[in-house]
C-alpha positions in Angstrom: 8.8 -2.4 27.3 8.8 -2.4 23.6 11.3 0.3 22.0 10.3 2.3 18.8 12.0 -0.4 16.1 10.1 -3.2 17.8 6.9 -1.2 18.0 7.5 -0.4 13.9 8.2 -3.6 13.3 4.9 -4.7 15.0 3.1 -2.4 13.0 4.7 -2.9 9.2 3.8 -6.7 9.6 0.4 -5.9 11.1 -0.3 -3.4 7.9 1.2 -6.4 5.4 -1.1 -8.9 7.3 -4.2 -6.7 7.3 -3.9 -5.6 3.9 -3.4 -9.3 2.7 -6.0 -10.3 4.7 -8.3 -7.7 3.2 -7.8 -9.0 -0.5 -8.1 -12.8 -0.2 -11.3 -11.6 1.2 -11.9 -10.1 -1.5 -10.9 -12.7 -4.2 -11.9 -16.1 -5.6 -8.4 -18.0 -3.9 -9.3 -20.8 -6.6 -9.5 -18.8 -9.2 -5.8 -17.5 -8.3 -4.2 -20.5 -7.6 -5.6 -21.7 -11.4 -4.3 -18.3 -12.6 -0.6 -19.0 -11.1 -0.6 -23.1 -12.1 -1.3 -21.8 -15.9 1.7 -19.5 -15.8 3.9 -20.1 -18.6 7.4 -20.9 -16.6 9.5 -19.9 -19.3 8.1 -16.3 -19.7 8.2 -15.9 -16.3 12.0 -16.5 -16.5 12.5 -14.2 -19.3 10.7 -11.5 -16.3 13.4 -13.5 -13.7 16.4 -12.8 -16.0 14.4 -8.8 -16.9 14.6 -8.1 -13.1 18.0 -9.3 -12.6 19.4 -7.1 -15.4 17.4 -4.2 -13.5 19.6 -4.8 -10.4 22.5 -4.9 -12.6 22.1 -1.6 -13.8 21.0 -0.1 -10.3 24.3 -0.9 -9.2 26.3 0.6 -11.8 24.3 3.6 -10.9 24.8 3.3 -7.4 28.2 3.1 -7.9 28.3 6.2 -10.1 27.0 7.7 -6.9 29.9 6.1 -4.9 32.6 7.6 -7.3 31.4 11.0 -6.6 32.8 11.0 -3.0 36.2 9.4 -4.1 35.2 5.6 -3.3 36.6 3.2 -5.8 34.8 -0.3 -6.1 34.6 -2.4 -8.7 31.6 -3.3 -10.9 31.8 -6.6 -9.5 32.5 -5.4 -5.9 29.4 -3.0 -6.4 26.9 -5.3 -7.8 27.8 -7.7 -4.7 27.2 -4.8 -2.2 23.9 -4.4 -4.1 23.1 -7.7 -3.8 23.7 -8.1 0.0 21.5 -5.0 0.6 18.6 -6.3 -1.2 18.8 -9.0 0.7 18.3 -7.3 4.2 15.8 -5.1 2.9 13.4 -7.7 1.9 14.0 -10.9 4.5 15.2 -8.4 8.0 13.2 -5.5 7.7 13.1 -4.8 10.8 16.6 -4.7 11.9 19.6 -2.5 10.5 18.0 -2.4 6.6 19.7 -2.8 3.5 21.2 0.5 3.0 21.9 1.1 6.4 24.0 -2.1 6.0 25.6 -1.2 3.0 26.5 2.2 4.5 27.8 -0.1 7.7 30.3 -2.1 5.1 31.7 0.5 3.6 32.7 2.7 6.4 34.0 -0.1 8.6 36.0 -1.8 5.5 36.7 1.4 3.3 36.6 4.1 6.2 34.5 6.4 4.1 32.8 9.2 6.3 29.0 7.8 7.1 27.5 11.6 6.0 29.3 11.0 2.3 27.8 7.1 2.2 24.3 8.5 3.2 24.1 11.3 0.7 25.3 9.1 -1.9 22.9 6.1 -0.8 20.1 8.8 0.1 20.3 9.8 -3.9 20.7 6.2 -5.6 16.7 6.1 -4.4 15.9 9.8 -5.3 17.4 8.8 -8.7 15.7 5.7 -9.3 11.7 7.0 -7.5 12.5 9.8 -10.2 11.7 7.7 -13.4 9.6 5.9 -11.2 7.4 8.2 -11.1 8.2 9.5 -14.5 7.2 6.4 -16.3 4.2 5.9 -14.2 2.9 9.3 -15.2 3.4 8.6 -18.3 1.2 5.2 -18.7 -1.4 6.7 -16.8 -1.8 9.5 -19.7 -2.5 6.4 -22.0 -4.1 4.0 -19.6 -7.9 3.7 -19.3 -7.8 5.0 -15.6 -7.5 8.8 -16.7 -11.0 8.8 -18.6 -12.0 7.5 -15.0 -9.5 10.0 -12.8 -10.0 12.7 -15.2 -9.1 15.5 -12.5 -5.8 13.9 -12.2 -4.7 14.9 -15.8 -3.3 17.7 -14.8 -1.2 17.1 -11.5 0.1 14.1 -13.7 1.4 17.0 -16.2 2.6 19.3 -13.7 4.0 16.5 -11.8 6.0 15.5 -14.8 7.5 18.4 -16.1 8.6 19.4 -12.3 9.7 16.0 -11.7 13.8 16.2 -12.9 14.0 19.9 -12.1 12.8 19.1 -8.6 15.5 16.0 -8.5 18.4 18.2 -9.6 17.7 20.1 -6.3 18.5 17.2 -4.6 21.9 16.9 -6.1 24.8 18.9 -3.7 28.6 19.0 -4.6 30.2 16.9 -6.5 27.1 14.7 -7.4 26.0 17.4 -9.7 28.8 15.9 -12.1 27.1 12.3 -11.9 23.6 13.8 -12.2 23.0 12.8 -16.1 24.8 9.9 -15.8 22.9 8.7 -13.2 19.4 10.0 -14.4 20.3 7.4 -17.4 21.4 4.5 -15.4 17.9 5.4 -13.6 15.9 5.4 -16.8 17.2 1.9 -18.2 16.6 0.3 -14.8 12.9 1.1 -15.0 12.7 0.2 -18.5 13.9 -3.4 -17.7 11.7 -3.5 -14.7 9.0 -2.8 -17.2 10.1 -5.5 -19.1 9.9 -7.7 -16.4 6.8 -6.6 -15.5 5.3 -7.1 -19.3 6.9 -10.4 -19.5 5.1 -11.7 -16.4 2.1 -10.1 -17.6 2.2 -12.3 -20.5 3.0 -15.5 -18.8 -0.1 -15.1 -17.1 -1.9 -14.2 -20.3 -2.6 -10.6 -19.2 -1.9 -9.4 -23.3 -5.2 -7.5 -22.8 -5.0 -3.6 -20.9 -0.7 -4.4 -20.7 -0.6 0.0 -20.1 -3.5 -0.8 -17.7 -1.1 -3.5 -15.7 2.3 -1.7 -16.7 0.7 1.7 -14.7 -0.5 -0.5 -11.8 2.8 -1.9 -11.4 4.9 1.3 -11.1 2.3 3.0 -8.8 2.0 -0.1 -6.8 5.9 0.2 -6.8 5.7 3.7 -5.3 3.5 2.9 -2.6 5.9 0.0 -1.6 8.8 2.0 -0.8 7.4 4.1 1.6 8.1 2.1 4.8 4.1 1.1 5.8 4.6 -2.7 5.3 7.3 -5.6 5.0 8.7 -5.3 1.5 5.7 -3.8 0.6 3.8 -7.6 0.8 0.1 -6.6 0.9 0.5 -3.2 0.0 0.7 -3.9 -4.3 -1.7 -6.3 -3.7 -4.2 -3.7 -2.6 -3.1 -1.6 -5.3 -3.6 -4.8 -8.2 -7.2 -5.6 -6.0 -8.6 -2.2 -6.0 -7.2 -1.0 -9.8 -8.2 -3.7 -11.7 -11.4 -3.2 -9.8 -11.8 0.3 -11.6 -12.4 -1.1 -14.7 -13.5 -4.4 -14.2 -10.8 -6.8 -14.9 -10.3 -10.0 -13.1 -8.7 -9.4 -9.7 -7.4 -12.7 -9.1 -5.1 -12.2 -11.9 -4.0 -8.9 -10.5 -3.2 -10.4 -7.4 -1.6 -13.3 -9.1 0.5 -10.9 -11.0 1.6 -9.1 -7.8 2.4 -11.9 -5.9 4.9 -13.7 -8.5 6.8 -10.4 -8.9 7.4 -10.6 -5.1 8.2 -14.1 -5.9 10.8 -12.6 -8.5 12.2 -10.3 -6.4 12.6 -12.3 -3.3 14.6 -14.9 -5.2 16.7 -12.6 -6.7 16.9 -11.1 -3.4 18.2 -14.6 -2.1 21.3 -14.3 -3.9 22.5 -11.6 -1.6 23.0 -14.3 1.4 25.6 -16.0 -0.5 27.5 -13.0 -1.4 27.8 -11.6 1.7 32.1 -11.5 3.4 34.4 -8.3 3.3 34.2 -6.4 0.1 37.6 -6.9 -2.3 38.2 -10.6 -1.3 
């Protein structure tokens, strides 16, 4: 009989298969491999190094999170714990999951109370989907897509000015006193996910529509943390197919932009494997 994470499991790879499946339909493969052989290599590490600094930042963050419940690590000892999470997330989705691992290495080797490691891991993503979703509501003010989407306006305003009073909610107890600090750990992690995102862009030769691309990105990064597919492969794909479809750009570039940033993030991902053995040797 198959259990419920099995049958999830099943289902996430299923929706990241379908929805793949869906857009090579959909798209000249040619054209994309020609897209991704003309990539300039050296932009696209200038987007590598962009991510990386990202993750960088999210863990100082997360760690701001960490000191609120009286749990001492060091930058260094934080970024590795960041970087071991990533890892599970992305390559065993459908076992124990990067936070819940995290959370797992902490209380075994730090003896932290589980209920203080999820509120503090439960934050470090309310924190960073806030300017998330801040910065994509703000590109899709100035992108194209809200002459087309016009009804959208605004919810998108609404949406924004709601959007930190509604997170501040979320804060209980002593992470009120890391609120600001971690709301601008939150911002400069998107901004140099942006960059990533604009330097890849460009080493693709995407310098036309960049607010068009740069608004795709962050929605398409939305819809991949909610848990419908395996590290949301198929899922920004869709988004890059059907949005650049809206106002008639070339989808195979879209495509070819999503895929290398999954390309990006799983290698960056990778480094988690080899810094994975008991936190504070």
């Amino acid at each position: 009989m198959v259990n419920k994470k099995s049958l999830t499991l099943i289902v996430k790879i299923a929706l990241s298969l379908g929805a793949l499946s869906y857009v090579f339909m959909k798209i000249d493969t040619h054209q994309l491999l020609l897209k991704v052989k003309e990539m300039n290599i050296w932009l696209f590490l200038v987007a590598l190094l962009a991510f990386n600094i990202s993750k960088i930042i999210s863990s100082i963050r997360l760690n701001q999170f960490f000191k609120a419940i009286d749990l001492n690590l060091s930058e260094y000892e934080a970024l590795r714990l960041y970087y071991i999470g990533m890892f599970y997330n992305l390559f065993l989705p459908g076992g124990i999951g990067g936070d819940g691992y995290k959370i797992y290495l902490l209380n075994r080797h730090r003896e932290i109370k589980t209920k203080a490691l999820l509120g503090a891991t439960l934050l470090d993503r309310i924190s960073g989907l806030s300017f998330l979703l801040f910065f994509a509501g703000i590109l899709f003010l100035f992108s194209s897509y809200i002459s087309l989407l016009s009804w959208l306006r605004p919810l998108d305003i609404i949406g924004l000015i709601l959007l930190f009073p509604t997170t501040w909610l979320f804060y209980r107890g002593n992470f009120k006193s890391v609120f600001y600090t971690t709301l601008f750990f939150g911002a400069l992690t998107q901004l140099f996910q942006l960059i990533s995102a604009y330097y890849l862009a460009i080493s693709l030769g995407m310098s036309n529509h960049i607010v068009e691309i740069l608004t795709l990105f962050l929605i398409s990064s939305v819809v991949a943390v909610l848990p419908l597919s395996i590290g949301g492969v198929g899922i920004r794909e869709f988004v890059f197919l059907y949005g650049f479809s809206l106002i008639n750009l070339n989808s195979e570039v879209g495509v070819a932009f999503s895929m290398l940033f999954f390309l990006i993030t799983a290698m960056s991902s990778f480094i988690g494997i080899f810094l994975e053995h008991r936190l504070g040797e």
